[in-house]
C-alpha positions in Angstrom: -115.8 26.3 -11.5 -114.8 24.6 -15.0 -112.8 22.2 -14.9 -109.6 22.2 -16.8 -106.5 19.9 -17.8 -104.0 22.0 -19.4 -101.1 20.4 -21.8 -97.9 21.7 -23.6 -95.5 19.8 -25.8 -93.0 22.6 -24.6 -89.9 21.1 -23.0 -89.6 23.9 -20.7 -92.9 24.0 -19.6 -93.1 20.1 -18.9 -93.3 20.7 -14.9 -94.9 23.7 -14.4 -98.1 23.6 -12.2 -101.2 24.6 -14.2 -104.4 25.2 -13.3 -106.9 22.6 -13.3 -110.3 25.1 -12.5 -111.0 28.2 -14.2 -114.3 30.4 -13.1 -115.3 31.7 -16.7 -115.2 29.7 -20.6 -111.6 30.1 -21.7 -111.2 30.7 -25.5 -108.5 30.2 -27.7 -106.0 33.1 -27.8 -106.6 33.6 -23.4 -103.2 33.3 -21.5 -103.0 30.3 -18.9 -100.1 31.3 -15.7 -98.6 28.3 -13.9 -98.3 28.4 -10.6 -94.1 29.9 -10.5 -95.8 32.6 -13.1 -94.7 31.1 -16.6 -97.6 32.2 -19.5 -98.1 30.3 -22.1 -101.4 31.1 -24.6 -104.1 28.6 -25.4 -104.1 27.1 -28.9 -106.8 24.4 -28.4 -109.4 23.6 -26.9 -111.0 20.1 -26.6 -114.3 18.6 -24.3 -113.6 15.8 -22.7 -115.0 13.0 -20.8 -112.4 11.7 -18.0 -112.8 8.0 -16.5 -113.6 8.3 -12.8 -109.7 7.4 -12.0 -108.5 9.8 -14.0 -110.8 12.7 -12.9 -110.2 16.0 -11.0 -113.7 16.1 -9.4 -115.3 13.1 -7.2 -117.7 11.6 -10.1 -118.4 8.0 -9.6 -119.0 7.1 -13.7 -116.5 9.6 -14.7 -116.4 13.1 -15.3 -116.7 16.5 -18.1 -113.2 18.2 -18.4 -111.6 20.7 -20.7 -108.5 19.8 -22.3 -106.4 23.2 -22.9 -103.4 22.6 -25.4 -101.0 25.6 -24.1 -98.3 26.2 -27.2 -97.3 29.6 -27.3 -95.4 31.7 -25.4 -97.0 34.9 -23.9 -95.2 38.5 -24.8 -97.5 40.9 -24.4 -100.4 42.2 -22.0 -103.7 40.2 -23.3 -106.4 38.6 -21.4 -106.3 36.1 -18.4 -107.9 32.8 -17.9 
């Protein structure tokens, strides 16, 4: 599992659940679905190191994440993340 924090400067999209694990690399162009089904597409992509607080996983030090900048709406049928 890769670990993910997904991030949107989309007003609508402010409190949607997203994921925060993904089984496979996501690349720019995939389409993210929040948990109530909203779709938004990946713009960015940055790797990240989290402080231990902060993190998703239980790392002592602090841990690797994925920071996913989710911009565009989906329209169409493309591929999933």
């Amino acid at each position: 599992m890769i670990k993910i924090r997904c991030r949107t400067n989309l007003d609508l999209y402010q409190k949607e659940q997203w994921p925060v694990g993904i089984c496979c690399r996501p690349m720019v162009g995939d389409i993210v679905e929040s948990r109530s089904g909203k779709r938004l597409q990946i713009c960015s992509i940055t790797h990240k190191w989290v402080a231990a607080a902060l993190a998703i996983l239980d790392c002592s030090t602090g841990c690797p994440i994925l920071e996913i900048e989710l911009n565009k709406r989906s329209t169409g049928v493309e591929s999933h993340v």
